[in-house]
KOLPA-534950 format. One line per field, with one value per residue (C-alpha): z, y, x; residue number from 1. Coordinates in nm, 3 decimals. Layout:
N
z = Z:... $
y = Y:... $
x = X:... $
nr = NUM:... $
//
This chain:
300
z = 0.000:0.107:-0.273:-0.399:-0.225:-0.338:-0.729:-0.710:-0.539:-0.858:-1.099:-0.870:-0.918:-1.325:-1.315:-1.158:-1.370:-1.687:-1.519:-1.427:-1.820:-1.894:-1.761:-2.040:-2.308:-2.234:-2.232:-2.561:-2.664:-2.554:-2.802:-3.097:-2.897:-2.621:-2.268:-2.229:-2.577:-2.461:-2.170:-2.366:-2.640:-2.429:-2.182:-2.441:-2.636:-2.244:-2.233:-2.541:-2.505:-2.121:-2.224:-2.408:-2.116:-1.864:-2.101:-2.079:-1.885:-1.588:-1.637:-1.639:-1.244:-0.927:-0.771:-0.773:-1.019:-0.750:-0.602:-0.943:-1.076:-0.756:-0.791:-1.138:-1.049:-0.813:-1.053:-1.326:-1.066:-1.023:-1.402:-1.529:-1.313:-1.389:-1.764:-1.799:-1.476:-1.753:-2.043:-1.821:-1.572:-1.665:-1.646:-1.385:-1.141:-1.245:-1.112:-0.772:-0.700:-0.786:-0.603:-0.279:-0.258:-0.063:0.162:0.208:0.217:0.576:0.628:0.444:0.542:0.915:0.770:0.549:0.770:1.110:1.095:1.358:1.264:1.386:1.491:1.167:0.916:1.040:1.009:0.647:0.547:0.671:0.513:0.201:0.219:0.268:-0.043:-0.229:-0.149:-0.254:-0.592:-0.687:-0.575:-0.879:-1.044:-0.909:-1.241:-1.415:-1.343:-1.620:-1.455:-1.111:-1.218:-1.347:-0.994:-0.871:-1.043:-1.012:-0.619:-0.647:-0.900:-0.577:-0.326:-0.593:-0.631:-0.267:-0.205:-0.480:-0.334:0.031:-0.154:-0.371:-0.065:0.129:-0.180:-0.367:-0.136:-0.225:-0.576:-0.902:-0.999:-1.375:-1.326:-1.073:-1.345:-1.627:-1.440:-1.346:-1.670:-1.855:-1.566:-1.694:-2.036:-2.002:-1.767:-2.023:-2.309:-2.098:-1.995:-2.341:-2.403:-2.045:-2.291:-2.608:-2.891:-3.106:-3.227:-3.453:-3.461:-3.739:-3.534:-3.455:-3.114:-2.989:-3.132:-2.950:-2.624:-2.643:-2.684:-2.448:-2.146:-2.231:-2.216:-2.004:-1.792:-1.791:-1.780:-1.675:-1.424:-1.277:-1.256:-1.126:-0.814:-0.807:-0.768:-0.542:-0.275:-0.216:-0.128:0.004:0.238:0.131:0.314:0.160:-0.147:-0.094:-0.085:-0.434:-0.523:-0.409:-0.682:-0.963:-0.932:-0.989:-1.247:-1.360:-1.345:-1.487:-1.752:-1.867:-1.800:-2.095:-2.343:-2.316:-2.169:-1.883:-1.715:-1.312:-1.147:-0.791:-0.619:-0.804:-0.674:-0.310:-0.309:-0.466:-0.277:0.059:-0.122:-0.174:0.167:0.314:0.090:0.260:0.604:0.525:0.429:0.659:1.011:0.861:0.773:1.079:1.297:1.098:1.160:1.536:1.567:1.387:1.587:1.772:1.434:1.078:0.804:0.491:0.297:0.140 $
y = 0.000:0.270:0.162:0.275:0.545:0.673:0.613:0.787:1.098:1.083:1.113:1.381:1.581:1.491:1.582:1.866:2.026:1.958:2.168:2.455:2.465:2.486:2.861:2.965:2.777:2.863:3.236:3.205:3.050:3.255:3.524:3.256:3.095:3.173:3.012:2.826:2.660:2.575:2.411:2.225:2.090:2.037:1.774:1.664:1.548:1.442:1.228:1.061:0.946:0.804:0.625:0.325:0.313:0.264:0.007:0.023:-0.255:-0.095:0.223:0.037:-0.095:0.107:0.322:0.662:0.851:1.085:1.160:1.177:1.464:1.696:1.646:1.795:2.038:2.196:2.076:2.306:2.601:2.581:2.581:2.832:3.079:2.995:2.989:3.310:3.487:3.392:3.604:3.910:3.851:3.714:3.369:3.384:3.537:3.279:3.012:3.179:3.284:2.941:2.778:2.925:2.627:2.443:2.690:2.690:2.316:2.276:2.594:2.432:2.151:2.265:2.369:2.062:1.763:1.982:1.903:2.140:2.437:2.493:2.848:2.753:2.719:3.064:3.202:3.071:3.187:3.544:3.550:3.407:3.720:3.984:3.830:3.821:4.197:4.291:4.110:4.299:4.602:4.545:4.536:4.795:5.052:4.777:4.704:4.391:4.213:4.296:4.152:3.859:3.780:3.820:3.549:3.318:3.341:3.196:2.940:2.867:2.791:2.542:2.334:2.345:2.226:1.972:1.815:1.805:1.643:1.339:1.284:1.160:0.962:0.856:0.516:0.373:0.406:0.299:0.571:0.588:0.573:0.835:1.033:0.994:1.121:1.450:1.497:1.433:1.658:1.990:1.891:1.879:2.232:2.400:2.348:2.481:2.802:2.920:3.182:3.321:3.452:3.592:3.365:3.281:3.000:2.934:2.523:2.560:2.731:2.510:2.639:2.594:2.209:2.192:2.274:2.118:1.788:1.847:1.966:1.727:1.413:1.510:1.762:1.640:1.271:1.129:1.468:1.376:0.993:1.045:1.251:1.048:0.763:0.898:1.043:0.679:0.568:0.955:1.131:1.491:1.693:1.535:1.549:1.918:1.979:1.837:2.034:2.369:2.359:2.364:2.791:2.748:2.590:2.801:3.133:2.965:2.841:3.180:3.332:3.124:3.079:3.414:3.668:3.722:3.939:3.900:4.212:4.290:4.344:3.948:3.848:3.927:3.911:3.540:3.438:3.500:3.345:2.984:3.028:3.025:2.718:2.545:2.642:2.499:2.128:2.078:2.186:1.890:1.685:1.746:1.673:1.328:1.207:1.277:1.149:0.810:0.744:0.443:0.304:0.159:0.427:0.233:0.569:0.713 $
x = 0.000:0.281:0.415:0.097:0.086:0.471:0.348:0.019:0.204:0.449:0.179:-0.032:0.265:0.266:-0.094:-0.014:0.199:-0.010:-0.257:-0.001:0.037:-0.339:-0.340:-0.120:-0.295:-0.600:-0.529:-0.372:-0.684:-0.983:-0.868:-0.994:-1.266:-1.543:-1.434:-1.826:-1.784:-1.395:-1.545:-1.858:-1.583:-1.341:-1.561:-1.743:-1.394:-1.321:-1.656:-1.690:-1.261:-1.423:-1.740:-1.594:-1.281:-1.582:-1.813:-2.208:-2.241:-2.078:-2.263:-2.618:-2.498:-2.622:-2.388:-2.209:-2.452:-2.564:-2.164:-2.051:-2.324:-2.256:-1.911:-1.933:-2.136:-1.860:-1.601:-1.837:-1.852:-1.426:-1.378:-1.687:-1.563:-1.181:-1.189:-1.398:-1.196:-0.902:-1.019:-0.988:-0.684:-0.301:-0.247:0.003:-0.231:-0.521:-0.290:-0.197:-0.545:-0.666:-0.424:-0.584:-0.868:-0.590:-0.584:-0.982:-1.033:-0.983:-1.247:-1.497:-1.398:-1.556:-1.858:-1.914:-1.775:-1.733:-1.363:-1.160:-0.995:-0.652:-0.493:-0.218:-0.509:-0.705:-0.344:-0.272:-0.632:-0.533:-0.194:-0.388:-0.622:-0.302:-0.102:-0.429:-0.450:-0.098:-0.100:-0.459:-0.287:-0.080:-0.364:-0.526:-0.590:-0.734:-1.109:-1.109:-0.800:-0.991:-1.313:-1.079:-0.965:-1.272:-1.427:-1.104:-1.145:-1.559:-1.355:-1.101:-1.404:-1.540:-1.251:-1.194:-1.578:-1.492:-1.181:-1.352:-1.664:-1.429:-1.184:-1.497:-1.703:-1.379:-1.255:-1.624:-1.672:-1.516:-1.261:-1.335:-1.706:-1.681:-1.460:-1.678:-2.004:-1.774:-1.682:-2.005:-2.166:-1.953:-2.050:-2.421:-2.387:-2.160:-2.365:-2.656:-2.448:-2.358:-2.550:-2.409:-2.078:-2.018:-1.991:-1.715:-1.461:-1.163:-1.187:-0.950:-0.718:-0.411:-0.388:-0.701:-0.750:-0.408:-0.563:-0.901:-0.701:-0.400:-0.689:-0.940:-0.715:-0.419:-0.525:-0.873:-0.910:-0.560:-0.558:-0.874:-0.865:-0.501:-0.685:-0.971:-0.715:-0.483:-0.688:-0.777:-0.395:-0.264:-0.365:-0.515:-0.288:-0.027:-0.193:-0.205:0.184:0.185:-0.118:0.025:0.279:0.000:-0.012:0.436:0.376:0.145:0.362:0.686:0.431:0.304:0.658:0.783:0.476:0.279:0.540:0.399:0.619:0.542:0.551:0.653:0.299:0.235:0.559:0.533:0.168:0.185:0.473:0.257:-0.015:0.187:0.364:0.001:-0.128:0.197:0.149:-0.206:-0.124:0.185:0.023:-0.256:0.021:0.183:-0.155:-0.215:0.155:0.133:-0.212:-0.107:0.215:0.035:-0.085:0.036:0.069:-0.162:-0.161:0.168 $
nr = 1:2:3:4:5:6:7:8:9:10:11:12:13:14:15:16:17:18:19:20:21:22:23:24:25:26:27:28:29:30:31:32:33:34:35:36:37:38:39:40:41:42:43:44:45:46:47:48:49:50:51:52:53:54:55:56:57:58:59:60:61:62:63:64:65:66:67:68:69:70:71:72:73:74:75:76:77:78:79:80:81:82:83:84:85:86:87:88:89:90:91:92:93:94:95:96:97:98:99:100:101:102:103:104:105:106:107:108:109:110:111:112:113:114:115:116:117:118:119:120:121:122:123:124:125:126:127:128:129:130:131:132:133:134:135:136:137:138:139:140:141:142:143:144:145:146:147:148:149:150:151:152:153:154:155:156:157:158:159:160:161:162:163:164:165:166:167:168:169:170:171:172:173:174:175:176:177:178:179:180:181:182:183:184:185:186:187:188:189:190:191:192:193:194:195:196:197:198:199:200:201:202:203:204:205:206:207:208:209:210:211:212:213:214:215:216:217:218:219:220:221:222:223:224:225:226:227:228:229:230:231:232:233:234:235:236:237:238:239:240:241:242:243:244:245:246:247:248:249:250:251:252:253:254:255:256:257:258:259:260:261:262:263:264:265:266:267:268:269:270:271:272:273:274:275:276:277:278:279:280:281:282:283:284:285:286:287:288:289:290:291:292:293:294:295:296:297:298:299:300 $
//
């Protein structure tokens, strides 16, 4: 099992930075095509790839319809508000601000499973709040990268509700069923929200085929069965210290691909940001070890 556990923390982190690579591509991307019909393609593509991996017959069995729609109905929420909060703020700061859902997992995780709140978690969500208020003072003359933030922070509390919600459901139900109903969930909800956005596509564009297909299979299905997977054999705090290298990725990303020059205020402001997200998962960490001393460690 503590095998397991080492090789699903491996491929968390491989997961992890294919999705710190999304942020760029998509930004490069919603100048050709509308984020909604981004999202509708790119589950669909996601969906279809899934359904003959699971088979019918194990679709037609009981179990894990109900966990798998409201997980991808917060999953929907995280990436709605992400990929439209991306057409109006930089890439680099997408990733930081998103990264904060491992900062408020253990908050909502006292409101959804009335798990204790430690003095180190109210302290990283504070020093989360300060960083997050120094890198939009960088921002500051710009209302569109402002409302851009905005919307990435409701995109932060879905993922955060979302991880809470699979860490409990995941152990009991099959992990590529349980993937497929997320995925086909956004589908179905993105082709309902379309008309919430402009519209307009380029599905001749090289780019944007590029992403559809590099989000939709890599950082979509292999991502998400990967987590699905994983939070079965690791624990999710220590699944956070992998996780809270997804907004790194993310800035070195955009540095490279799109230019994105990081300024101070999003240097400082996103380096209190991460060191927040880390205080977050390794006071948990910390807590778990201690309170397992007396008995054998089954997840890596």
């Amino acid at each position: 099992m503590a095998s397991k556990g080492v090789l699903y923390v491996l491929l968390l982190l491989l997961a992890t930075v294919s999705w710190g690579l999304t942020f760029p591509l998509i930004n490069l991307s919603l100048q050709l095509i509308s984020p909604v019909i981004f999202l509708f393609i790119r589950f669909l593509v996601s969906s279809l790839i899934m359904l003959p991996m699971v088979g019918i017959k194990k679709l037609k069995t009981r179990g894990g319809e109900t966990e798998g729609f409201v997980a991808g109905l917060l999953l929907f929420i995280g990436y709605y508000f992400q990929t439209v909060g991306l057409k109006y703020t930089t890439p680099a700061d997408s990733g930081i601000i998103t990264g904060l859902y491992v900062v408020l997992v253990p908050i909502l995780s006292y409101v959804y499973l009335k798990s204790r709140v430690s003095i180190v978690d109210w302290i990283a969500v504070l020093l989360a709040m300060f960083g997050l208020a120094i890198l939009s003072g960088g921002v500051s003359g710009s209302s569109s990268v402002e409302f851009g933030n905005v919307l990435t922070i409701i995109c932060a509390v879905g993922y955060a509700i979302q991880i809470a919600y699979v860490s409990k459901h995941s152990s009991r139900i099959d992990s590529m069923k349980f993937t497929f109903y997320q995925m086909l969930t956004v589908t179905i909800l993105s082709l309902i929200t379309i008309p919430t956005f402009s519209i307009y596509y380029d599905l001749y564009s090289p780019l944007v085929l590029f992403t559809i297909v590099f989000t939709a299979i890599f950082a979509g299905i292999m991502g998400y069965f990967i987590m699905n997977r994983a939070l079965i054999y690791v624990k999710p705090e220590k699944a956070g210290v992998v996780l809270v290298t997804e907004p790194i990725f993310a800035a070195i990303f955009s540095y490279f691909l799109v230019n994105d020059r990081i300024g101070t205020y999003t240097i400082i402001g996103g380096s209190i940001m991460v060191l927040a997200m880390f205080l977050s998962v390794i006071d948990s960490y910390t807590k778990n070890r201690n309170n397992n001393r007396i008995m054998p460690d089954t997840q890596a």
